[in-house]
KEPA-653987 format. One record per residue: residue in three letters; y, x negated, z negated of N, C-alpha, C in turn. Coordinates in steps of 0.05 Angstrom, whole numbers, padded with zeros to 5 digits, always signed. Layout:
BEGIN
ALAYXZYXZYXZ ...
***
This chain:
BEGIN
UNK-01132+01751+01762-01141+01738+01787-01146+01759+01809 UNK-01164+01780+01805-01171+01798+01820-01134+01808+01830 UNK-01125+01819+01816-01096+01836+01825-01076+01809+01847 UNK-01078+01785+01829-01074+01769+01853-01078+01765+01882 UNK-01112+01767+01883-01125+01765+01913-01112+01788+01926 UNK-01110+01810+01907-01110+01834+01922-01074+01831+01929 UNK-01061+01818+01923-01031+01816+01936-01033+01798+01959 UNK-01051+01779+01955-01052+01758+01980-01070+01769+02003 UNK-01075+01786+01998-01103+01797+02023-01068+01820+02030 UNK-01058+01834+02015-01040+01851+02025-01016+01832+02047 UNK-01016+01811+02031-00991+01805+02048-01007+01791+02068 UNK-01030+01780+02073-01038+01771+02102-01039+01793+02115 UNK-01055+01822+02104-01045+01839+02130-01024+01845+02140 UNK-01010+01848+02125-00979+01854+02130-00969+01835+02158 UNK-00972+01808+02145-00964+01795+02174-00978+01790+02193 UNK-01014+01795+02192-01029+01797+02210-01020+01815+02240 UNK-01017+01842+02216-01002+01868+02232-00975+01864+02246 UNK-00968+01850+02241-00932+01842+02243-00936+01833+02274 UNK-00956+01808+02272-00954+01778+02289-00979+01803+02318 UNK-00995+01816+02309-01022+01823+02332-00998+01847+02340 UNK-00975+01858+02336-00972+01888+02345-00941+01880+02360 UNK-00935+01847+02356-00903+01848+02350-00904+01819+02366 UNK-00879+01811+02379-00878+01784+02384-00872+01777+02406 UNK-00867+01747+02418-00878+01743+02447-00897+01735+02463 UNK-00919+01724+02445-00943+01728+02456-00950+01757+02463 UNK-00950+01775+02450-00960+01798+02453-00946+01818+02476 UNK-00918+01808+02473-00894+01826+02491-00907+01813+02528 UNK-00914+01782+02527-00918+01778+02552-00948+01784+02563 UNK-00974+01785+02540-00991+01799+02552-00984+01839+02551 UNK-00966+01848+02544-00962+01874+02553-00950+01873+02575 UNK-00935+01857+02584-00914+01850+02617-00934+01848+02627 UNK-00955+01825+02627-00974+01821+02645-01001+01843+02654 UNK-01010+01854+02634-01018+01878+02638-01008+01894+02651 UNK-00983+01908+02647-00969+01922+02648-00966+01926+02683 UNK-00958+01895+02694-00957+01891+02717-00983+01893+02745 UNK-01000+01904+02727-01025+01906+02733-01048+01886+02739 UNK-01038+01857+02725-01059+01837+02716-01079+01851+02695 UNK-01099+01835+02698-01128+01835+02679-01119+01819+02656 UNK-01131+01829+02630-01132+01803+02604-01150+01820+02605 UNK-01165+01783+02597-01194+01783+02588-01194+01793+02561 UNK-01227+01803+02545-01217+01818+02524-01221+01788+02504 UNK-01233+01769+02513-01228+01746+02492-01204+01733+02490 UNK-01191+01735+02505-01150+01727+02504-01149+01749+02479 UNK-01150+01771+02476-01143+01788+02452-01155+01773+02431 UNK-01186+01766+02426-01193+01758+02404-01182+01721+02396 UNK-01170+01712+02417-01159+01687+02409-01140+01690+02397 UNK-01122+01717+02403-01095+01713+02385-01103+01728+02369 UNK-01119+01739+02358-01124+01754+02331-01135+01736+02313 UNK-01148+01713+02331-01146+01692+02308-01138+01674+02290 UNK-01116+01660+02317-01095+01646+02314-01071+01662+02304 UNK-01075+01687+02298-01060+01706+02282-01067+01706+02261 UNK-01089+01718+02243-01099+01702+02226-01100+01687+02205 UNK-01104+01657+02224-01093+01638+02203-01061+01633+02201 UNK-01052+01639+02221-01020+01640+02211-01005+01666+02192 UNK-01023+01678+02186-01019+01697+02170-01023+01688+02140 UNK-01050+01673+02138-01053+01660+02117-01033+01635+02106 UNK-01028+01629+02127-01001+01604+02125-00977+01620+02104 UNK-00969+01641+02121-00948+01650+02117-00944+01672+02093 UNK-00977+01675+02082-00975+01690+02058-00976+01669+02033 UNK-00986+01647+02036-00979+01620+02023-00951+01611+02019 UNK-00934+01612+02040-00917+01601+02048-00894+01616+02028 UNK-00900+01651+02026-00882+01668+02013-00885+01657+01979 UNK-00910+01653+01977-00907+01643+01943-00899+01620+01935 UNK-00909+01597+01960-00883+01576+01963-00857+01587+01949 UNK-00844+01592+01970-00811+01600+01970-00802+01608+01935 UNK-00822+01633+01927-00818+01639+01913-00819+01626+01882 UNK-00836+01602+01887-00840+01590+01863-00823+01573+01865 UNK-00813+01562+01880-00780+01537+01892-00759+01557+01877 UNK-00764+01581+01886-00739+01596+01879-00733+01596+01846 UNK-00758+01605+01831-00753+01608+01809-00752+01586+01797 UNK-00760+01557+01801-00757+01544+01793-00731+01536+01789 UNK-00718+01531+01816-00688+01531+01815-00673+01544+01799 UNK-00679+01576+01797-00660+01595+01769-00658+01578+01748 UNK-00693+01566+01738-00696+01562+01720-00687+01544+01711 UNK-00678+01526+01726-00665+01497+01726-00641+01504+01729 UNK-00623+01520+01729-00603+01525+01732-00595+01543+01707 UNK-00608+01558+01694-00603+01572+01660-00610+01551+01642 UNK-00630+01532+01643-00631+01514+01623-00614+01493+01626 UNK-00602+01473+01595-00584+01457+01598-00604+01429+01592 UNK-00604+01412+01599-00612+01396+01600-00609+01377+01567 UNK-00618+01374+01556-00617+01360+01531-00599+01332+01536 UNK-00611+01316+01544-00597+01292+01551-00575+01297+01570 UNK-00549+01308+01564-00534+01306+01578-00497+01297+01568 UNK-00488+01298+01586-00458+01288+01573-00444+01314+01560 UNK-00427+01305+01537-00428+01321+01522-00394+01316+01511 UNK-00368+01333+01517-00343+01317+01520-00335+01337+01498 UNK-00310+01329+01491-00283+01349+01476-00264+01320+01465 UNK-00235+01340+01471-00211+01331+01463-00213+01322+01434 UNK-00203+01302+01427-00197+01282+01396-00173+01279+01389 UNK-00152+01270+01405-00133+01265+01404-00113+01260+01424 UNK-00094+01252+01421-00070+01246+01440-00052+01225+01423 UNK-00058+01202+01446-00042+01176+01435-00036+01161+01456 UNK-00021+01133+01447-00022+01105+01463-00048+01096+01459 UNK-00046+01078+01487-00078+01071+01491-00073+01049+01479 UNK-00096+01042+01462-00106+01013+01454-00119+00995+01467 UNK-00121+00973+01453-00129+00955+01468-00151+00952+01475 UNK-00173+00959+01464-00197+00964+01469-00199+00981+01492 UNK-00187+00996+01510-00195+01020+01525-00173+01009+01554 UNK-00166+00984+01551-00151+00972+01564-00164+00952+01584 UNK-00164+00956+01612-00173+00935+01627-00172+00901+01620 UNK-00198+00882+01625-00190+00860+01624-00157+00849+01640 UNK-00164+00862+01654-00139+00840+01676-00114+00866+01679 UNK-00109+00888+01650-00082+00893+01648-00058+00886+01656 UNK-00040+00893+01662-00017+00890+01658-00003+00897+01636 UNK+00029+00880+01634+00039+00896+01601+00052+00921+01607 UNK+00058+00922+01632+00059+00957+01637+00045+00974+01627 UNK+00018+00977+01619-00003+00994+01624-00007+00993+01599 UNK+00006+00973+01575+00000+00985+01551+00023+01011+01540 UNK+00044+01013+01558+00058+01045+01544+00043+01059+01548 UNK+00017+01066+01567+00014+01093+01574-00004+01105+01555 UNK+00004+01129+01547-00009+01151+01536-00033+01173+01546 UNK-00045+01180+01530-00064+01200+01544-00088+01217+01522 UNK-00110+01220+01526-00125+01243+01513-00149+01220+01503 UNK-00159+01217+01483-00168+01204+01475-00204+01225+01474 UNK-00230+01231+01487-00251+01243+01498-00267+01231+01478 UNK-00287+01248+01464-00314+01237+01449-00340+01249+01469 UNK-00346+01229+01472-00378+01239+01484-00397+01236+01469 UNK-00410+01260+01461-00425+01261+01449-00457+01260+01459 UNK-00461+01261+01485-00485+01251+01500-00486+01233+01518 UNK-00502+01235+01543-00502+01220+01560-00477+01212+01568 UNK-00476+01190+01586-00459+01172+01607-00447+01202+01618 UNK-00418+01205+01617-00409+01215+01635-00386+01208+01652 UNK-00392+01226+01682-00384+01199+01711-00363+01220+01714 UNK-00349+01213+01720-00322+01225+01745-00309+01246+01721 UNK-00308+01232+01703-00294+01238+01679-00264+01244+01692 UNK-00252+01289+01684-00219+01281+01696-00212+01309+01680 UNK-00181+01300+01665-00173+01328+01656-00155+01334+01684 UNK-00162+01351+01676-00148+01376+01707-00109+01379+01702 UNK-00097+01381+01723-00073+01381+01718-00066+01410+01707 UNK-00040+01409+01679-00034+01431+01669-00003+01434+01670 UNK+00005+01452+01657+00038+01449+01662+00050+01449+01626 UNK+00065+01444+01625+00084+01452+01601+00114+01449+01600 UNK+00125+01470+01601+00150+01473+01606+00154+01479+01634 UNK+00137+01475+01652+00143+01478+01687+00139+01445+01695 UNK+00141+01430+01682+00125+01399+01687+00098+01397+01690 UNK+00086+01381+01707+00056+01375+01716+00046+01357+01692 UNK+00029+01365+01679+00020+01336+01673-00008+01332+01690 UNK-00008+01303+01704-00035+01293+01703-00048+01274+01699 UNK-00075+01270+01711-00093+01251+01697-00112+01241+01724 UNK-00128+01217+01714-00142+01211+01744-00179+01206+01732 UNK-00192+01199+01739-00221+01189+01742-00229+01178+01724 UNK-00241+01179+01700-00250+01151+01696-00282+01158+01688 UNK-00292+01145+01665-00323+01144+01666-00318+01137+01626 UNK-00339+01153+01613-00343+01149+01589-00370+01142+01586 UNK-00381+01129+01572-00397+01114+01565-00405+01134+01538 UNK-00443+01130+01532-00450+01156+01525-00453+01145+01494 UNK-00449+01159+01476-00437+01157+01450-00426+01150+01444 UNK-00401+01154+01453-00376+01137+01449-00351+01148+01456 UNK-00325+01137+01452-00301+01149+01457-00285+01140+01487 UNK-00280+01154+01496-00256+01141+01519-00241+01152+01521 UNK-00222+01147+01539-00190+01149+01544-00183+01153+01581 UNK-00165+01175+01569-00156+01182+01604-00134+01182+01596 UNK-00115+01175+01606-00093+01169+01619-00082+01203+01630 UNK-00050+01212+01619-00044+01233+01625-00009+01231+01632 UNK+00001+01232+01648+00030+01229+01657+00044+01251+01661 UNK+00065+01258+01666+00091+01277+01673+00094+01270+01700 UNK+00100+01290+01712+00114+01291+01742+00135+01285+01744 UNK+00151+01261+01729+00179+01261+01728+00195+01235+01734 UNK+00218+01240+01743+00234+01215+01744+00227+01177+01736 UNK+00230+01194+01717+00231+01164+01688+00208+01153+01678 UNK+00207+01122+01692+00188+01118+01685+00174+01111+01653 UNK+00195+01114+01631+00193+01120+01609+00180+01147+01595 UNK+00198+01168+01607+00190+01202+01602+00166+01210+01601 UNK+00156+01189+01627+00128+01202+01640+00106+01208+01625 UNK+00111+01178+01601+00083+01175+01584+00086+01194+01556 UNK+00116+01213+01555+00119+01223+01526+00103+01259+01535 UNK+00089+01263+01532+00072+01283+01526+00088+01292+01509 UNK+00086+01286+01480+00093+01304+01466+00120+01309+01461 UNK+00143+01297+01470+00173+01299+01473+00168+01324+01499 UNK+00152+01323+01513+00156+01352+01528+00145+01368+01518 UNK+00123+01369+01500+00113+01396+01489+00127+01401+01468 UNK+00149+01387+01448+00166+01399+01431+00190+01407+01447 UNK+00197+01400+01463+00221+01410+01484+00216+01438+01485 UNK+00189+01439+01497+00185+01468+01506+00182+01481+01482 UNK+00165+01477+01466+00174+01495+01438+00195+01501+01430 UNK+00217+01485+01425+00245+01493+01428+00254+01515+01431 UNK+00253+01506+01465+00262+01533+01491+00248+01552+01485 UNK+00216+01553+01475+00198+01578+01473+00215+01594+01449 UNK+00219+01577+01421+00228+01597+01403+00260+01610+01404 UNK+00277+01591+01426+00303+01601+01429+00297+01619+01455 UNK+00278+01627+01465+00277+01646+01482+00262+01673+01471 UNK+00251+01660+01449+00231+01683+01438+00211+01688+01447 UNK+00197+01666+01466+00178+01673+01466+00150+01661+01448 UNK+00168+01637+01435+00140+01631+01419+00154+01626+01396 UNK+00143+01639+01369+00146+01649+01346+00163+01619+01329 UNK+00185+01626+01310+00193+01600+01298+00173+01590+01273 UNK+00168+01558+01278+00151+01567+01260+00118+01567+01273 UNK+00108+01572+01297+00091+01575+01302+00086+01563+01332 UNK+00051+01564+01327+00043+01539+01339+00046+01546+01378 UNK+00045+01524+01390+00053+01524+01420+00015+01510+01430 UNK+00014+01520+01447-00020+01519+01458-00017+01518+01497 UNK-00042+01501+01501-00036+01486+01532-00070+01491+01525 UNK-00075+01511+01553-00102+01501+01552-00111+01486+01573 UNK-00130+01472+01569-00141+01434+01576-00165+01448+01592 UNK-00177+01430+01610-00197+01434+01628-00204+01401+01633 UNK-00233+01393+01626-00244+01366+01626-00263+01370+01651 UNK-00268+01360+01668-00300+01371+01686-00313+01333+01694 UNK-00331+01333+01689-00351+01313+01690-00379+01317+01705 UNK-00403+01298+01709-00424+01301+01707-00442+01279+01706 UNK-00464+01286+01707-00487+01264+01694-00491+01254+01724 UNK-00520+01235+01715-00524+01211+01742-00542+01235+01759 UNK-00554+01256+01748-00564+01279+01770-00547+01285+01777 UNK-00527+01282+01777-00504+01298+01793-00495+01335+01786 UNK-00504+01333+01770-00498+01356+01741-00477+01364+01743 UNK-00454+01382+01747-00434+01377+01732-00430+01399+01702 UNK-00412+01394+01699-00403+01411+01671-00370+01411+01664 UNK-00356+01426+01655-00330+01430+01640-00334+01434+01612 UNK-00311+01422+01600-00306+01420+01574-00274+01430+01576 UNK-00273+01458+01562-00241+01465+01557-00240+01472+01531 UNK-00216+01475+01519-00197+01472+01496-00174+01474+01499 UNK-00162+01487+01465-00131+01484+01471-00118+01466+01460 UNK-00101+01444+01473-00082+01434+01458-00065+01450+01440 UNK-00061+01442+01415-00055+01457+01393-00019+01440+01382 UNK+00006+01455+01393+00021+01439+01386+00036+01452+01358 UNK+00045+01437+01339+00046+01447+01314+00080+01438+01315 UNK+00101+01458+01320+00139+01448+01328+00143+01438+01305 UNK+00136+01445+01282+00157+01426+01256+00139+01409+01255 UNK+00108+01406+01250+00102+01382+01245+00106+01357+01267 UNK+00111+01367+01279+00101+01345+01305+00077+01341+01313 UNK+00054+01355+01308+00028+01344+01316+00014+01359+01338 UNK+00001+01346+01350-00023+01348+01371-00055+01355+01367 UNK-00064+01379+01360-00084+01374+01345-00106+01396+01377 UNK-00127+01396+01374-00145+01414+01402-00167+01428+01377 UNK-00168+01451+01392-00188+01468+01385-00212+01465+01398 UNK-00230+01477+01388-00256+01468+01391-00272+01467+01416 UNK-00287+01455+01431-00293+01456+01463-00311+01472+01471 UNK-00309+01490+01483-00328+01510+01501-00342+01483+01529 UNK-00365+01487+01531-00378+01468+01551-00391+01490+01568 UNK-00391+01486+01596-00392+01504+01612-00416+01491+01638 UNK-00439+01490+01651-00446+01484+01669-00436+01486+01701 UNK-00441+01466+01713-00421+01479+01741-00444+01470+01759 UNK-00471+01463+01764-00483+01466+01783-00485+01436+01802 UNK-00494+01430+01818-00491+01410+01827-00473+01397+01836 UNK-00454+01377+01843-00439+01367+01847-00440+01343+01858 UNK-00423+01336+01884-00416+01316+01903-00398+01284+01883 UNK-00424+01266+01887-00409+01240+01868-00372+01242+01874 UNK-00356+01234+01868-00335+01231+01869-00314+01249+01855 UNK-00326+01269+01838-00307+01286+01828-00322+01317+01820 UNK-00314+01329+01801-00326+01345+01802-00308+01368+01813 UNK-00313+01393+01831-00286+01414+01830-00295+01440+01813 UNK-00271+01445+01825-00259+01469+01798-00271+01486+01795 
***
């Protein structure tokens, strides 16, 4: 306590001294002086008062700041327990369950990434666009619901409106070309890394990345395990990169 006072008595002088030696009050009673007006000597003791207490304001005011401040760090290194909690499962056709009431029978070809949330509600749920082979794939918005599985939707940049939904007819393509070019081993696995970014109803956000894991003889689609990443506050509608 004592070493305390003794910081708060330092920093009121500090700006006591700052505000009585420094300023524009002070600059225009030196003009006016200066100019060969009188100040009374109680005009001096008014602003040494009203100096003062604004000194005391403003040595308050610094531990203010400072305790906002750390708080903020501190809220910003800790992860929140209750929060949304994502990684890649799979890659399939969507089912029916994950299918709007008022579908169309269009909308049952489409394919995409099948997301486990393992915590809270997470909002503005989007895998980030990636390439394979020099094709886009992407994805749009949606919202997972907290312990539970959902589904995003992932397409090709391409022509056909058939092509679009085969994911994995382009990532064995490119394995192909990878092992007839040499650059990816025969025999061995082809990898796309994934970027998920979400956030909670604080407006939280967070990333979830992994690698799509493609396996050329078996045919399969399998993801490695998810790194979760904090990203700080974020504007409802999306999270960015």
């Amino acid at each position: 306590m004592v070493q305390r006072l003794l910081e708060f008595i330092k920093a009121v002088c500090r700006h006591w001294g700052s505000l009585v030696t420094g300023g524009s009050v002070i600059g225009a009673l030196g003009v006016w002086q200066g100019a060969g007006h009188a100040v009374y000597p109680w005009i001096y003791w008014v602003v040494a008062i009203v100096a003062l207490f604004t000194s005391f304001f403003k040595a308050w005011n610094d531990q203010v700041e400072i305790a906002i401040r750390a708080g903020t760090e501190k809220a910003e290194l800790e992860w929140p327990a209750d929060r949304p909690k994502l990684s890649f499962v799979a890659w399939g056709l969507v089912t029916p369950d994950h299918l709007p009431p008022d579908y169309s029978p269009a909308m049952a070809s489409q394919t995409g990434f099948y997301l486990s949330n393992d915590g809270s509600v997470a909002l503005d749920v989007r895998v980030h666009d990636f390439l394979v082979g020099g094709t886009r794939a992407k994805s749009k918005n949606v919202r997972i619901e907290a312990k539970s599985v959902g589904f995003a939707m992932v397409w090709l940049e391409c022509p056909s409106p058939i092509f679009k939904w085969r994911l994995d007819q382009q990532l064995a393509q490119t394995a192909i070309d990878g092992a007839n070019n040499h650059t990816i081993p025969y025999g061995g696995e082809f990898r796309v890394h994934l970027r998920v970014t979400y956030r909670d109803f604080g407006n939280l956000g967070y990333a979830s990345e992994a690698d799509l894991v493609f396996h050329r003889h078996l045919g399969r689609i399998e993801f490695s395990s998810p790194i979760q990443t904090k990203l700080g506050l974020q504007r409802p509608g999306g999270c960015v990169d």
